[in-house]
LORO-610598 format. One record per residue (C-alpha): x, y, z; residue in one letter. Coordinates in steps of 0.05 Angstrom, whole numbers, padded with zeros to 5 digits, always signed. Layout:
N
XYZA
...
This chain:
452
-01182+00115+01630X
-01187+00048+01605X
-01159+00012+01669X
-01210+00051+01706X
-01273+00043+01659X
-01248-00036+01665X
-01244-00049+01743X
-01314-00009+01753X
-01359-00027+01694X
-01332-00107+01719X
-01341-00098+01793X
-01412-00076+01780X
-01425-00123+01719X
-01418-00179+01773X
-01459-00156+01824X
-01520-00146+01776X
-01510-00213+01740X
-01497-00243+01807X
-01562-00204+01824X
-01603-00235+01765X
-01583-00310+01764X
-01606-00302+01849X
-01676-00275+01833X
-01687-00320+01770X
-01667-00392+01811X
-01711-00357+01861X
-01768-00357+01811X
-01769-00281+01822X
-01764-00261+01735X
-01784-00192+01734X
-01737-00182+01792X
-01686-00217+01756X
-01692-00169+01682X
-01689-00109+01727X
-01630-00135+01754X
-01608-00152+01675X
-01616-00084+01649X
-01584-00053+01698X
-01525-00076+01663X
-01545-00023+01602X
-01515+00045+01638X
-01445+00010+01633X
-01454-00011+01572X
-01455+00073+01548X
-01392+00077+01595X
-01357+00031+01554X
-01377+00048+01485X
-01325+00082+01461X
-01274+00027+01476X
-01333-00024+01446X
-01329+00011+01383X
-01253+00022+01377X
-01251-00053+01380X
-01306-00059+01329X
-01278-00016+01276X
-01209-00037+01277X
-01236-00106+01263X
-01266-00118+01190X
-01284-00180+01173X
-01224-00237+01152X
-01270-00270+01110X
-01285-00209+01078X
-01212-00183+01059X
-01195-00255+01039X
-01251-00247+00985X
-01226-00180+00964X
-01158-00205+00962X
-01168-00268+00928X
-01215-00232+00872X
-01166-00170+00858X
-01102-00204+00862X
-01118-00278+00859X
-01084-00300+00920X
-01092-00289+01000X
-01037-00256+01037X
-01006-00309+01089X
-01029-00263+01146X
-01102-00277+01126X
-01095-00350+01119X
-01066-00365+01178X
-01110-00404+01229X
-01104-00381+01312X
-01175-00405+01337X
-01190-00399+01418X
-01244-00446+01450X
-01279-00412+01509X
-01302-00449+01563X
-01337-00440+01635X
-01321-00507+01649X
-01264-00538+01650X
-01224-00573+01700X
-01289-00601+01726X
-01315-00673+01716X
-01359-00686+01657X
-01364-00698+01586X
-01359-00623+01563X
-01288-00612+01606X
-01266-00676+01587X
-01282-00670+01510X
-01248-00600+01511X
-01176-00624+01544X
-01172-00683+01496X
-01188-00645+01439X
-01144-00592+01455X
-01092-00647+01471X
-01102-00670+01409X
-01090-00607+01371X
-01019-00590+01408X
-00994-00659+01384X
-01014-00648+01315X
-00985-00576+01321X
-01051-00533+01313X
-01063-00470+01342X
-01116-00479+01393X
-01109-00439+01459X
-01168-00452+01515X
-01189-00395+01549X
-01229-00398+01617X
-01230-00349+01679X
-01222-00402+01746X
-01189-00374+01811X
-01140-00433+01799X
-01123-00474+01749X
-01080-00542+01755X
-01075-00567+01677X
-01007-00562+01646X
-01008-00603+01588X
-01050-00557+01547X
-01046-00491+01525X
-01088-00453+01570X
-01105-00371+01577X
-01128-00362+01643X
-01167-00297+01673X
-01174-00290+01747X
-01256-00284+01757X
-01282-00221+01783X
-01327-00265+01826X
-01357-00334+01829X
-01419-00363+01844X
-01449-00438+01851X
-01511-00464+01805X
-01569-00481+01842X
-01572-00560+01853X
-01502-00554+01824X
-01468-00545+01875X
-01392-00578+01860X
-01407-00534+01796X
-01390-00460+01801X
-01389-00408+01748X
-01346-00347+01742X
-01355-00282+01722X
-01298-00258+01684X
-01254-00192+01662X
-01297-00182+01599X
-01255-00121+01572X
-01184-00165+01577X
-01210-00217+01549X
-01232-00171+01497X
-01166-00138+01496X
-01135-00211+01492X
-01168-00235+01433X
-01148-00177+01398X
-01065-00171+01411X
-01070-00247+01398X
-01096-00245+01331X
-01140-00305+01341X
-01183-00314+01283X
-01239-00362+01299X
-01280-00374+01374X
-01300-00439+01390X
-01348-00435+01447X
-01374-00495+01488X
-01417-00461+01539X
-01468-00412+01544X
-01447-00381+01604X
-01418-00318+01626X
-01354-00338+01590X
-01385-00365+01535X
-01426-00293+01533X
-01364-00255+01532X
-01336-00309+01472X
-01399-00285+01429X
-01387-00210+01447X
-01326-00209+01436X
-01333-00246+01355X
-01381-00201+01348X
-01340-00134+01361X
-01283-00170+01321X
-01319-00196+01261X
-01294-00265+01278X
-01317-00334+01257X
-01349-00366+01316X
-01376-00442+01324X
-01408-00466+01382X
-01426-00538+01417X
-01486-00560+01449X
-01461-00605+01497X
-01514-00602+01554X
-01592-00604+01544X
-01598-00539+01592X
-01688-00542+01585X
-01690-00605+01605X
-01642-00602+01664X
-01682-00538+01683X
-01762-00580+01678X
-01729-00639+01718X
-01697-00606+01767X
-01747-00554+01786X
-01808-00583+01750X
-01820-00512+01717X
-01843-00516+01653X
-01833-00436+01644X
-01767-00438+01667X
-01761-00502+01605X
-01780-00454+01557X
-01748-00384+01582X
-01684-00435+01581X
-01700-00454+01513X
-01713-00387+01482X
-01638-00362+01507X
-01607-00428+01479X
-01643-00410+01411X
-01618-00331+01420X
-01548-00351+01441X
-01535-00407+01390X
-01571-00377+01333X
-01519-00318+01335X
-01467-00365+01318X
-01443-00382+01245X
-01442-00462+01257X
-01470-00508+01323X
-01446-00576+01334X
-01487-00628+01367X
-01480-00688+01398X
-01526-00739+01363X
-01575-00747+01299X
-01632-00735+01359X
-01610-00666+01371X
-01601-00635+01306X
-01671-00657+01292X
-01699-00633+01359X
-01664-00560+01338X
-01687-00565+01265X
-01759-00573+01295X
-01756-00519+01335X
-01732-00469+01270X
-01663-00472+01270X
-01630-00468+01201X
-01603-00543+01187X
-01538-00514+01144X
-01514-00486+01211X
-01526-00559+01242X
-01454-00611+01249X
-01447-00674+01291X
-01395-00664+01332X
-01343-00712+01326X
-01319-00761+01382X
-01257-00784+01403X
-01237-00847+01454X
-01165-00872+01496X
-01181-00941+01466X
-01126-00962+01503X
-01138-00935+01569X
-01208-00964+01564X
-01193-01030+01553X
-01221-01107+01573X
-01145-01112+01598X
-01162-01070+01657X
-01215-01128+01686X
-01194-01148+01758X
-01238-01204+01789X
-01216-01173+01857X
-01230-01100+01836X
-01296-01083+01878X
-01282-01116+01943X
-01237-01055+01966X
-01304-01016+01954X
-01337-01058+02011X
-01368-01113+01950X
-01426-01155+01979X
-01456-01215+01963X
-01463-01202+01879X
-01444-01253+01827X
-01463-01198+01763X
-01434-01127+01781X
-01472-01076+01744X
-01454-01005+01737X
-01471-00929+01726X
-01407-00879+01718X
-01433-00806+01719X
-01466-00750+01756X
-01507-00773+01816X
-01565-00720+01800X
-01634-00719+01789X
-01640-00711+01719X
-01601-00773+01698X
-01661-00806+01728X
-01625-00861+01775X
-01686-00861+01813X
-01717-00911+01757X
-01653-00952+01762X
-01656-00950+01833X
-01723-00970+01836X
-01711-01033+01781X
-01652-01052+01822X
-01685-01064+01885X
-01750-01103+01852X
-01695-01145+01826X
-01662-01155+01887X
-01727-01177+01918X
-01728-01225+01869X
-01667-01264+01891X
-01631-01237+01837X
-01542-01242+01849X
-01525-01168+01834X
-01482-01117+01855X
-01497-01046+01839X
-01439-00996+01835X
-01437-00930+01825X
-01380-00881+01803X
-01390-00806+01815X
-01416-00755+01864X
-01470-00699+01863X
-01536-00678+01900X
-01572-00738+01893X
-01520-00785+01926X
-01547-00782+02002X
-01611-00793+01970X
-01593-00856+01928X
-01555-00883+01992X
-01604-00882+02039X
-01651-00921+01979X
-01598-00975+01972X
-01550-00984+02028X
-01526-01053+02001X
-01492-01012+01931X
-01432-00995+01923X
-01410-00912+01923X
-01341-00901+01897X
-01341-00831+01890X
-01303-00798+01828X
-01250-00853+01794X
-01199-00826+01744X
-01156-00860+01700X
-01127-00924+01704X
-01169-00932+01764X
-01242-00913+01726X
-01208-00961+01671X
-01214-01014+01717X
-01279-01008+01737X
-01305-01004+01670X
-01277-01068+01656X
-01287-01102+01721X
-01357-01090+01712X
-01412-01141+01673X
-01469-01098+01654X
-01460-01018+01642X
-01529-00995+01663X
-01537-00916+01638X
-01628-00902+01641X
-01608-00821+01633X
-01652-00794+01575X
-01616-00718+01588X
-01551-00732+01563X
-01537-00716+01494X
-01480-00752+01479X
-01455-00805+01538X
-01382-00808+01538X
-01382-00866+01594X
-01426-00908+01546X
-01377-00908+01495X
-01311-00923+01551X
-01360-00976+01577X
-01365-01008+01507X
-01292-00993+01491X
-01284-01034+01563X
-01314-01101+01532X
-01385-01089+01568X
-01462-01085+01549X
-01496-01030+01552X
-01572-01006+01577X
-01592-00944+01553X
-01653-00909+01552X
-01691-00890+01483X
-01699-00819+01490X
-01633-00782+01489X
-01558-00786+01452X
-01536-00858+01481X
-01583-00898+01446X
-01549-00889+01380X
-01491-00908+01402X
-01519-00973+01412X
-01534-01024+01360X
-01594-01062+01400X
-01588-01134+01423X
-01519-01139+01386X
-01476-01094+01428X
-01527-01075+01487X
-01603-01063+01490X
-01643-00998+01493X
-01706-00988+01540X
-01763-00952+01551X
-01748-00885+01586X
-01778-00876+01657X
-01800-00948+01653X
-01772-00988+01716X
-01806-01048+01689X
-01777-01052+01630X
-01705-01033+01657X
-01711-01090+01700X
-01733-01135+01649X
-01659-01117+01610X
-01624-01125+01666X
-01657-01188+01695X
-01645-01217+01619X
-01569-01199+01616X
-01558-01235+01689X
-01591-01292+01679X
-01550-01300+01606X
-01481-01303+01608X
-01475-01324+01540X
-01508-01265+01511X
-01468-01218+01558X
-01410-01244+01528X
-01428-01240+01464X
-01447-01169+01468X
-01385-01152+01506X
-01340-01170+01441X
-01392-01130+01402X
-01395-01072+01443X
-01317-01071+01443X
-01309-01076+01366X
-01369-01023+01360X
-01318-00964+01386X
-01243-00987+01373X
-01230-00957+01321X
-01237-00879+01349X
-01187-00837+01373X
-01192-00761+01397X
-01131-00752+01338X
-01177-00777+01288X
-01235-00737+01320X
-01192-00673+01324X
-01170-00671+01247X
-01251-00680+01241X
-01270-00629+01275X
-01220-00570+01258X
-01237-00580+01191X
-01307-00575+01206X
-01291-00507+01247X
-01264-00476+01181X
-01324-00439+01138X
């Protein structure tokens, strides 16, 4: 009975959701909440296996109180620590997929208990410990297209958690997976912390320059994170931006942040690096690393780049990534370089064959590739509105700008070319500003802030 309740109540679970995320991208929202609560009849189908979970599940926190007040110590069952960090993105390349592997990485060496669990049709990582659920179906994000999202077996991963014995969910995405993550605590009675990696409502108003889709966005990111017992963020900027908009400030931690100082590295510089990419004339190489989108508004540095170029001024743009806005950005400036995606030793070395990191996003709320282009040995521009910026100490180890302002963007840039001094300077700050982090140290951080 349960096999069969399973394979239906998921079969048609996907087709609604599948259903709902068509007719909201379409703009279509009362469509789309029909299409939601259709979901409801399954959800009486499966009630009865929903609340044998729940009631074979009291709270750990709970019966380590009542242990530790009645007999003064906590049975070694109830201390022990298994914690599971869900993910609907993870073998992809960005910040959050690269912050989960490391950390992850990070917690096998020290010998922690830290299992990731996704639901991909394949999965090529082996150096972590991974649970894996084939997807019922998948579908792509709209203007997101190298990004798909999966639908997965809700009642096995259910099923999982529990013959596991994990003890706390760390969730890193509010997706379907992450969805399932927060069901499932909830039928458990299990600790749960989440991260806020990705500033969803802002991606959502760029993108599609709908400011009701902003807030529908943000009203789901305040249901879905609120249900959680702690939230980390990525900068200062954040947790204010979520204590302004109500959200209880005990339940707010910075998330903390790891780097391969040694992978990232001014060693890595190689005079001869870019000319395999095609180089052209360019004395002072500047560079972006990251998604070539939209909403990490390279239109501003595209626009600053060529007024600069029409000033005479011996650059070389290059660029590092893929994504929608690529054909775009190459038709705007044929002379750049496009690498594509770089990994490892090979993204190492343009980092640090590179003179002036140039990063105008104001959507990202952390910027990994600011901190490996610091750790690198190079200067950083940055916008003022966003994570980056305090990551920078301005004018010592890089210089922030006005957001959206081409003008001042090219002013940085055009200030950094024509001083090599400075550049220098700033490239032995910028390196000293980050050496000393390491994902261990980051890790032993942030499983300690996990524990409630």
């Amino acid at each position: 009975a349960f096999l069969l309740a399973n394979i239906v109540s998921e079969q048609l679970a996907f087709r609604f959701f599948q259903r709902f995320v068509q007719q909201i991208t379409g703009g279509n929202l009362v469509e789309g909440m029909q299409a939601l609560t259709a979901i409801a009849p399954l959800l009486v189908i499966l009630s009865p296996y929903i609340y044998g979970f729940h009631s074979q599940a009291p709270s750990r926190k709970w019966l380590r109180d009542i242990f530790q007040e009645m007999t003064g110590a906590v049975p070694e069952n109830l201390r022990n620590i298994k914690r599971a960090w869900f993910t609907d993105t993870l073998e992809d390349v960005n910040g959050v997929a690269t912050t989960i592997r490391k950390m992850t990485l990070a917690a096998k060496n020290a010998g922690a208990d830290l299992t990731v669990v996704t639901s991909r049709s394949e999965i090529h990582i082996t150096d972590i410990p991974i649970k894996n659920f084939k997807p019922i179906g998948e579908f792509e994000l709209p203007e997101y297209e190298l990004q798909k999202l999966s639908f997965p077996p809700i009642l096995r991963m259910l099923d999982y958690i529990q013959r596991e014995g994990i003890t706390e969910i760390i969730i890193s995405t509010p997706g379907p997976i992450g969805l399932t993550a927060l069901a499932a605590a909830k039928m458990l009675n299990l600790q749960t912390s989440g991260i806020y990696h990705t500033d969803f409502p802002q991606y959502i108003r760029i993108l599609t320059d709908d400011s009701f889709l902003e807030s529908v966005a943000w009203h789901y990111m305040h249901w879905f994170y609120g249900q959680l017992d702690s939230v980390f963020v990525n900068s200062e900027e954040y947790r204010r931006s979520w204590i302004a908009r109500g959200f209880a400030p005990e339940k707010l931690k910075i998330l903390p942040r790891g780097l391969d100082t040694t992978l990232f590295s001014p060693d890595h510089r190689d005079p001869a690096f870019w000319q395999k990419f095609g180089e052209h004339n360019g004395a002072v190489h500047l560079l972006y690393v990251g998604r070539i989108s939209k909403e990490k508004d390279l239109d501003v540095l595209a626009q600053a780049y060529r007024q600069l170029c029409d000033e005479g001024l011996p650059i070389q743009l290059c660029l590092v990534g893929d994504g929608p806005y690529l054909q775009t950005l190459n038709k705007a400036l044929p002379e750049a370089i496009f690498t594509g995606y770089l990994r490892g030793k090979e993204l190492a070395a343009a980092y640090a064959s590179a003179d002036v990191f140039v990063f105008p996003s104001t959507t990202d709320t952390f910027g990994n590739v600011v901190i490996e282009a610091q750790a690198s040995g190079v200067p950083v521009i940055v916008s003022d509105t966003g994570g980056p910026k305090e990551l920078v100490d301005a004018n010592v180890n890089g210089v922030v700008t006005k957001s959206h302002d081409v003008e001042d963007l090219a002013r940085a840039i055009r200030d950094l070319v024509n001083d090599k001094r400075k550049r220098d300077q700033m490239s032995r700050q910028a390196r000293q500003a980050v050496v000393d982090r390491s994902w261990p140290g980051a890790f032993r951080k942030f499983w300690a802030a996990t524990e409630i």
